[in-house]
C-alpha positions in Angstrom: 32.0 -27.3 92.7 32.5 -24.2 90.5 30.5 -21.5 90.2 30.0 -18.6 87.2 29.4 -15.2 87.9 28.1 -13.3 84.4 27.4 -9.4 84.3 25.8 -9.4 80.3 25.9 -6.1 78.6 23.4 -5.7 76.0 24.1 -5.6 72.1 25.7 -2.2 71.7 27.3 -2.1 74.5 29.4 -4.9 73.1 30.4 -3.2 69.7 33.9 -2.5 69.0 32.9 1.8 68.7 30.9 1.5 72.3 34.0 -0.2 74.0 36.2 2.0 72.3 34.6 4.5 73.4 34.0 3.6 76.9 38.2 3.1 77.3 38.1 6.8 76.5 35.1 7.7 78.7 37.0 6.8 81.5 38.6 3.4 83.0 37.7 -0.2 83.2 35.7 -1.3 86.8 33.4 -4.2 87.3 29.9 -4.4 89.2 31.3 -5.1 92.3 28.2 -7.4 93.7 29.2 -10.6 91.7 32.8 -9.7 93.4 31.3 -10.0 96.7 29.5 -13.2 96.7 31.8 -15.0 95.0 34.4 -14.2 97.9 31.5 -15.6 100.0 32.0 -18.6 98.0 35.0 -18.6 97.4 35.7 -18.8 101.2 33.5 -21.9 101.7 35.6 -23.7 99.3 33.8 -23.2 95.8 35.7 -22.8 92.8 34.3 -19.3 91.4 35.3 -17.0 88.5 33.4 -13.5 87.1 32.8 -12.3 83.8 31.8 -9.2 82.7 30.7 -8.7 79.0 31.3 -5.0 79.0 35.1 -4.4 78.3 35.8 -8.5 76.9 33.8 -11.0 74.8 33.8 -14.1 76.3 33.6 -17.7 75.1 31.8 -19.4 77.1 32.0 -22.5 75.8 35.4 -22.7 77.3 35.1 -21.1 80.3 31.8 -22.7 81.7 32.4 -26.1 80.8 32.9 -27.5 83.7 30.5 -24.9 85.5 28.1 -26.7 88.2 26.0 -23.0 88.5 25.6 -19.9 86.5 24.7 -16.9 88.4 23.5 -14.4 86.2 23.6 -10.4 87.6 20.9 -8.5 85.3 20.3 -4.4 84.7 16.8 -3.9 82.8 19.0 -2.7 79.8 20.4 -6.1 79.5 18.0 -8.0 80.7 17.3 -10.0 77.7 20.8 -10.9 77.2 20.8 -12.0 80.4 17.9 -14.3 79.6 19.5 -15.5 76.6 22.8 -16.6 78.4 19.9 -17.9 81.2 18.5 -20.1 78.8 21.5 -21.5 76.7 23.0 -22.3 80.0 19.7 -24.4 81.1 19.9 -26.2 77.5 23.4 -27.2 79.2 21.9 -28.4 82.1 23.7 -26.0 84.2 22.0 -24.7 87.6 21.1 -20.9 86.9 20.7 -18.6 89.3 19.6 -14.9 88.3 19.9 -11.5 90.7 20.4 -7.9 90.5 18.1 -5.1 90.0 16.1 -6.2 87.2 15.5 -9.3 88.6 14.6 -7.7 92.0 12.1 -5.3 90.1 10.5 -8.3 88.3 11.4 -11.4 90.1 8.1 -13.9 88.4 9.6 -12.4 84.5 13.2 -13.6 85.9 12.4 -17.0 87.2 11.0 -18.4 84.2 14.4 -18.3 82.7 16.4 -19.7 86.0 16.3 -22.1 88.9 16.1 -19.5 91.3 15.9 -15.8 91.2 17.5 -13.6 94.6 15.3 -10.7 95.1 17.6 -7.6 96.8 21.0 -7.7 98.4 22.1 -11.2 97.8 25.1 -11.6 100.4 22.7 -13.1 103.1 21.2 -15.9 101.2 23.6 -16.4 98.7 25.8 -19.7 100.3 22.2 -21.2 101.2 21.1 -20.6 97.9 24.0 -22.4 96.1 24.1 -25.6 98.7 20.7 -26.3 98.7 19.7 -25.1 102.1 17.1 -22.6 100.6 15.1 -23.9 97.8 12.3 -21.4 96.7 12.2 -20.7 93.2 12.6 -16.9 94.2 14.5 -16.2 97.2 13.9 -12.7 99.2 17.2 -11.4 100.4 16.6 -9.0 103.3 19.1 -5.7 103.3 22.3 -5.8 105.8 22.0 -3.0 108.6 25.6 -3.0 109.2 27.7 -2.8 106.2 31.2 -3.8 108.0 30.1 -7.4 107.8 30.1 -7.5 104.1 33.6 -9.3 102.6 35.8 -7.0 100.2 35.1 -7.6 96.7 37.5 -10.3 95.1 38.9 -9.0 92.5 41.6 -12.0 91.8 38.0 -13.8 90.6 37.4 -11.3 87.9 39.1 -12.5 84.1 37.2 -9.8 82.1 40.0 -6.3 81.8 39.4 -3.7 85.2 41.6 -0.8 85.5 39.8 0.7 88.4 38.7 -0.7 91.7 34.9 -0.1 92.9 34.3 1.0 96.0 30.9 1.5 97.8 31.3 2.9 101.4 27.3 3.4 101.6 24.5 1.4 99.7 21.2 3.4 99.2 20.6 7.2 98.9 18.7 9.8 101.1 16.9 11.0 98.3 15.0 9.3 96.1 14.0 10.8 93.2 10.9 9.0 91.2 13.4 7.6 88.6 15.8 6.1 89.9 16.2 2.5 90.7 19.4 2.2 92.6 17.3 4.1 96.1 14.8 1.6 96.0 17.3 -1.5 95.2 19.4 -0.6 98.0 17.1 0.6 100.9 17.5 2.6 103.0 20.4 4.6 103.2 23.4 3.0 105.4 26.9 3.7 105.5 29.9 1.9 106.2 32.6 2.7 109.1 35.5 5.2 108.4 38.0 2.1 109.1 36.1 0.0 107.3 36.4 1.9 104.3 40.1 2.7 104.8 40.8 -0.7 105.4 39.7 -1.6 101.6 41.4 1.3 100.3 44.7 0.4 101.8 43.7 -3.5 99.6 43.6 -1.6 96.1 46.5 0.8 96.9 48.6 -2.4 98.0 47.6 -4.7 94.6 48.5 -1.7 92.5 45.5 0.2 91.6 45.8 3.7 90.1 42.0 4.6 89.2 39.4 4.2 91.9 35.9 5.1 91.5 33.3 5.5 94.5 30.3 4.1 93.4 27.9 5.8 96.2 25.2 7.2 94.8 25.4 10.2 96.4 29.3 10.1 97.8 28.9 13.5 99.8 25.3 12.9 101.3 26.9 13.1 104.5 29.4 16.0 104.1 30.8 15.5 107.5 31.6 11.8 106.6 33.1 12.5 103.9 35.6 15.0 105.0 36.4 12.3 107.8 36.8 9.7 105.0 39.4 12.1 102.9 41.2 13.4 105.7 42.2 9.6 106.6 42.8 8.8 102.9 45.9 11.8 103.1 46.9 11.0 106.1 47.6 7.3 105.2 48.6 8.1 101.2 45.8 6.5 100.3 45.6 8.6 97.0 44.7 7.1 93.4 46.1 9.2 90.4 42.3 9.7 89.3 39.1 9.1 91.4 35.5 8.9 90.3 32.4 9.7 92.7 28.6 10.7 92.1 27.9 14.1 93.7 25.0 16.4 94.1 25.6 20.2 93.3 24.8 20.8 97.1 28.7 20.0 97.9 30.1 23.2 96.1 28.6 25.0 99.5 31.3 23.3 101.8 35.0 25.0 101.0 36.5 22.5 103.3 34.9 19.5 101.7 36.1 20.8 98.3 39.9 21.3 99.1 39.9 18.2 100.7 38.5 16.5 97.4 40.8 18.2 95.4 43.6 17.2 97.4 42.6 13.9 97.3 42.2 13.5 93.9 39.0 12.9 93.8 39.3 14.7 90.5 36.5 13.6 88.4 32.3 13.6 89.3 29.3 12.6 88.2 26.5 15.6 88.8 22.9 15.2 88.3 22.5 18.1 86.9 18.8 17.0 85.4 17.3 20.1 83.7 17.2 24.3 84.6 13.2 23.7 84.8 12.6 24.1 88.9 9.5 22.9 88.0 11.0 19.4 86.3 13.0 19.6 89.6 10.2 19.1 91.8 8.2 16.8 89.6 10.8 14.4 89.9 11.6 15.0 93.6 15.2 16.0 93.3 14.9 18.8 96.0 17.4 21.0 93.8 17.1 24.2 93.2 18.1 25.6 89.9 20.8 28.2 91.8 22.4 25.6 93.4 23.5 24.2 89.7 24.9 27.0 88.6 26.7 28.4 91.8 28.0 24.6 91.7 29.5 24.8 88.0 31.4 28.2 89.2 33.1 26.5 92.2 33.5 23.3 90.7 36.0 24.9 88.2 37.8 26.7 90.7 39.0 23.2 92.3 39.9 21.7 88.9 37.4 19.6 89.5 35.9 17.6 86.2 32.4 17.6 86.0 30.7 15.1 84.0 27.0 16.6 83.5 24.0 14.3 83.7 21.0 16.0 82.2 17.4 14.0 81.9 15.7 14.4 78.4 11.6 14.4 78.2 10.4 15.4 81.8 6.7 16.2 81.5 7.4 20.1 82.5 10.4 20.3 79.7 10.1 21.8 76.3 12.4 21.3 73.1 13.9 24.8 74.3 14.2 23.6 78.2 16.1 21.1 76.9 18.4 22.7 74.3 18.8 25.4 77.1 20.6 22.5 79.2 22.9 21.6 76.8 24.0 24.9 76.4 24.5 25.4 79.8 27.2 22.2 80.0 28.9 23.7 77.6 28.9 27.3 78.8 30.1 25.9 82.3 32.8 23.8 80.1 31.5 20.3 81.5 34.0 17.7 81.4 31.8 15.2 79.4 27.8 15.1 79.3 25.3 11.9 79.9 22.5 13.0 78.4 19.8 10.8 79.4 16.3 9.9 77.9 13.8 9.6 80.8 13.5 5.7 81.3 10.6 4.5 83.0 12.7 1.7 84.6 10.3 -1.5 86.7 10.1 -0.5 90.1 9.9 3.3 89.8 7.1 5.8 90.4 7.7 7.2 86.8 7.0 3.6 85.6 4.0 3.5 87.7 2.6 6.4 86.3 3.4 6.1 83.0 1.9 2.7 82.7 -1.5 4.5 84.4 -1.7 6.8 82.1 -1.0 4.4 79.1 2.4 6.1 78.1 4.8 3.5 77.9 5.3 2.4 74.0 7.5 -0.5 74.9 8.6 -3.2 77.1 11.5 -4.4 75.4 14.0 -3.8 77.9 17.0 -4.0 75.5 15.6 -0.2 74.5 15.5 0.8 78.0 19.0 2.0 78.3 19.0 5.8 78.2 19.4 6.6 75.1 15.9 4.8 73.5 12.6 7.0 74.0 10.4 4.6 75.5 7.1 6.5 76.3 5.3 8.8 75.4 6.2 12.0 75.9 3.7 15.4 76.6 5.5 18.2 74.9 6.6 16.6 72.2 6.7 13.5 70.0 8.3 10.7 70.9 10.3 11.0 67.6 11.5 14.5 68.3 12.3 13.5 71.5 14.5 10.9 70.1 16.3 13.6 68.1 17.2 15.8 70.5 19.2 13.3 72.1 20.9 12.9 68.8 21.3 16.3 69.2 22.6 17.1 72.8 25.2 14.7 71.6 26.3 16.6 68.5 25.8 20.2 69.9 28.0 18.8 73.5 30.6 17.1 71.7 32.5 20.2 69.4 35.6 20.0 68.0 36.9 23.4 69.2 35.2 22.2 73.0 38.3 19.7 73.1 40.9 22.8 73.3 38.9 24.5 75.7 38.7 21.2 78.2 43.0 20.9 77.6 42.8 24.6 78.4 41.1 23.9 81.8 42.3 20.4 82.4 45.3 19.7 80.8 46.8 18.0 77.6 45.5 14.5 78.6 41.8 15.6 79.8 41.6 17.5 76.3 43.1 14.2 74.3 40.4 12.6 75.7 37.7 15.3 75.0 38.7 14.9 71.4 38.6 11.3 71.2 35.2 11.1 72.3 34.3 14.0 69.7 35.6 11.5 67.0 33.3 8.6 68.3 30.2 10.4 68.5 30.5 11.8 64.9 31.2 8.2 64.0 28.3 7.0 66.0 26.0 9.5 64.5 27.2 8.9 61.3 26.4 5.1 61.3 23.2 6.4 63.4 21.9 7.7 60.5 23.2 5.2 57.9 21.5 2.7 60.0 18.2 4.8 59.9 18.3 5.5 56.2 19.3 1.9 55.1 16.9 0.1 57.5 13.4 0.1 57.4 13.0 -1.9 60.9 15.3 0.4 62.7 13.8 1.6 65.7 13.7 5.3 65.0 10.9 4.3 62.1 9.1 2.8 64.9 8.4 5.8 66.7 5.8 8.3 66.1 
């Protein structure tokens, strides 16, 4: 029996600028759940392959011919792709089988494009679920306590591009701020053994990886685990040329932790930096004070460490100045790269819950909620400005004299890139607008 693992990507993120300018974002990884569960399978004698749409189109005409089941892994960004794929597959007569944290969020939406939908971490059910054992149109997956039982990902089954390996030493987060999904899809917070971890390091560093990425949501949660984790790492060579982790600004207080990150090359991070409003802070429960981001961008320099600043846009406390005042602030502390984010009331999230309470949300067409599509209704502002001053942050971030500074800082390579991704926004924006000006359904025109 073979069996198709699909991560979708919606529309844009399939468009030759987007992909370009992911490759200079950073490096190629997959979702490493469909990795996971198809080794599951893999090692009960199925024949199982994984696709992701993100870096490589693929035909699947060829490739799922002789498919017996399609499992479909869906984000509420690309939900509706993935129902599209869900649906052409059923006209196929091919078993579907959707999961992931859309699907989890809204399993009775999911299930009336599938067979079965698997609500939560899927590695428990998923063999019962593809032999029949466990019939349920929507199967409830309960969380794994200890994380050591859980295969490696496979990544021999993947045929889309990957550049860097995914690794996940703990699934959840201690904190749990009201918009984020990932804390309330992986619940509650558990981590993975030392050995464990080194053991699937030692995998990637043996197959040839360069670029690893730790996908944690909060990699240094646990400070004294993580200086565990990196001193075995050195000890054993287990050192990529670049490595990705998601941070909190709460790290640049350990001077051990941060020489031991540098010295393990975990070179590159991901900070929520969110706004310089405390009260925004507290309204979405980040227990951050504003002092600890700036005392953080100081040190973070020091250790040549490249910070990729994630700022929310449209908190309920923020004002167009708030906001503009963040932007300037990456760039005064000579950010790596910037995420701005619109706030996106994703299914399953107190901000969701609230919004749709007070009769905020102006859409449910999940395609929109991806970041960077104002989705609700804002209270300091228009939804319409709001949408600009995404357009914005990304104009006023991305400079062409920045790009110097960063190959100051970081080297010739760090600032190549910095430049690269100046070009592609000004592209972007340019066709932004086109699009805007040309179109009279474009989305912009929608809002108010």
């Amino acid at each position: 029996m073979k069996i198709v693992f699909i991560v979708p990507a919606a529309p844009i993120r399939r468009t030759a600028l987007y992909r370009i300018g992911g490759a200079i974002y950073g490096h190629s990884s997959a979702i490493t759940g469909p990795l996971i569960l198809g080794r599951i399978l893999k090692e009960k004698g199925y024949n199982v392959e994984v696709y992701e749409e993100l870096n490589h189109d693929v035909n699947y005409s060829l490739c799922c011919a002789d498919a017996d089941i399609i499992g479909i892994y869906t984000m509420t960004s690309c939900a509706l792709r993935a129902y599209e794929l869900a649906d052409f597959f059923r006209r196929q007569r091919k078993r579907v089988i959707i999961g992931g944290i859309h699907a989890s969020s809204c399993p009775e939406e999911a299930i009336c494009h599938a067979d079965q939908v698997i609500v939560g971490e899927g590695e428990r059910v998923i063999a019962d679920v593809v032999s029949g054992k466990l019939t349920t149109p929507i199967v409830y997956s309960p969380s794994i306590r200890n994380l050591d039982i859980i295969p490696f990902p496979d990544y021999h089954l993947l045929k889309t591009p990957c550049d860097s390996a995914n690794v996940m030493t703990t699934r959840g987060c201690p904190f749990a701020c009201s918009f984020c999904t990932t804390s309330r899809m992986f619940h509650p917070y558990r981590e993975r053994s030392i050995e464990n971890v080194i053991e699937e390091l030692r995998g990637y560093k043996k197959a040839g990886f360069q670029y690893m990425n730790f996908e944690d949501d909060n990699f240094t949660a646990n400070k004294e685990r993580a200086k565990q984790l990196l001193r075995r790492m050195l000890s054993e060579g287990l050192i990529f040329k670049e490595t990705f982790f998601f941070g909190r600004t709460d790290l640049a207080r350990d001077e051990e932790l941060l020489q031991l990150l540098q010295q393990a090359h975990l070179n590159r991070v991901l900070i929520g930096i969110e706004s310089l409003n405390q009260k925004s802070l507290d309204s979405v429960h980040k227990k951050q004070q504003v002092i600890d981001i700036k005392q953080c961008s100081q040190v973070m320099k020091k250790y040549k460490i490249r910070v990729i600043a994630s700022i929310v846009l449209g908190l309920d406390n923020d004002s167009i100045e708030d906001m503009r005042r963040n932007v300037r602030f990456c760039r005064h502390i000579h950010a790596y790269q910037l995420q701005p984010a619109i706030l996106t009331p994703f299914p399953g999230t107190p901000i969701h819950q609230q919004f749709v309470s007070e009769h905020r949300m102006i859409t449910h067409d999940w395609s929109r909620f991806d970041m960077m599509h104002v989705t609700f209704m804002p209270k300091q502002l228009s939804a319409k400005e709001l949408q600009k001053e995404f357009f914005r942050a990304i104009a006023k971030f991305y400079s062409f004299s920045s790009s110097f500074t960063i190959m100051k800082i970081f080297g010739l390579e760090s600032g190549f890139r910095r430049l690269g991704l100046w070009i592609i926004s000004r592209i972007g924006l340019l066709l932004l607008h086109l699009d805007i000006r040309i179109c009279k359904n474009n989305y912009f025109h929608l809002l108010q």
